[in-house]
N, C-alpha and C positions, 0 to 999 in steps of 0.2 A: 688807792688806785695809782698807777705811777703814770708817769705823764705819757709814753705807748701805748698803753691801756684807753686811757683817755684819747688818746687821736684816733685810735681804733673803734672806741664805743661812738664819738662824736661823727668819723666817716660814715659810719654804718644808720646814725638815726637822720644824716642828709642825705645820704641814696636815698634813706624811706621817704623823706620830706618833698625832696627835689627832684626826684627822679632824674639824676644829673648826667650829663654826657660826660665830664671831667670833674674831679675833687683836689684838688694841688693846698698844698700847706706849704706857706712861704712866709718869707720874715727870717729873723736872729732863729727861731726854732730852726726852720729847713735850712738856712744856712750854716749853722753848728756855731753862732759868734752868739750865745743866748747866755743869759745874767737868770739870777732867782727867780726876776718876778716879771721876766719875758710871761709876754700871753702867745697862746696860739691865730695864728693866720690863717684861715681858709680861703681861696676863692672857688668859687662854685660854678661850671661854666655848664647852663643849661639848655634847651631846646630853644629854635626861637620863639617857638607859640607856646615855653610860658606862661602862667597866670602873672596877669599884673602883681596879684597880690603876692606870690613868692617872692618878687623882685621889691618891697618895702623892706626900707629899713625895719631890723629888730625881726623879718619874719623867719629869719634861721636861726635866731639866737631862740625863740620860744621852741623851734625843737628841740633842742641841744639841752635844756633846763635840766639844771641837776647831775650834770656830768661834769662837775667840778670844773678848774682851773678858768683863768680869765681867757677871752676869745674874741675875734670879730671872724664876721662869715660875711664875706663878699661878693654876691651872686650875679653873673653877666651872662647873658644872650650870646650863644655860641657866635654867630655872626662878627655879632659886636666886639665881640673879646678877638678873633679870629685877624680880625682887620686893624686894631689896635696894634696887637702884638705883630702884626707885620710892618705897620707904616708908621709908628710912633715908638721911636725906642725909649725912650725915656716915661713911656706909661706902664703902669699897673700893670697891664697884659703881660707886655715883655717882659718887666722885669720878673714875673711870675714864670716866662718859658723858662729864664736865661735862671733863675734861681732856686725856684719849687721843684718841690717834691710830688710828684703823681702818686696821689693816691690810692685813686678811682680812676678806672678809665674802658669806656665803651668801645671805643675804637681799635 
């Protein structure tokens, strides 16, 4: 499987997982500065009412199981991500407007 492949199988089983408002892949991958053994970045940007339990660590990585390459899946509360990426440049959120890649997107 070549690493599109893989972004493509991995978006497709966190729709099913998350049922996400947004999917953004960000990092050395979405940027194009990525080395051999870059992993993939997702951040996950959800509904606010959310399961607690979707938002633990590790609970995007057990859907994802088996679709090869290294990954982290970083899932935020629409709100939360919403108001971050506007009022805090230098967080996660932002730098995900200002450099990610839309994967998914409801909106």
């Amino acid at each position: 499987m070549t690493r599109d492949e893989a972004i493509a199988e991995i978006t497709n089983k966190l729709v099913e997982f998350y049922q996400p408002i947004r999917i953004c892949l960000f990092g050395s991958v979405a940027r194009g500065d990525d080395g051999p053994d870059s992993d993939l970045d997702f951040l996950v940007v959800v509904p606010d009412d959310a399961p607690e339990d979707k938002l633990r660590p590790g609970a995007g990585r057990r859907a994802v199981r088996g679709t090869g390459f290294a990954k982290d899946i970083v899932p935020w509360r629409k709100t939360d991500f919403e108001q971050r990426a506007a009022w805090v440049r230098a967080s996660l959120p932002a730098t995900v407007v200002r450099e990610g890649r839309v994967l998914y997107d409801t909106q």
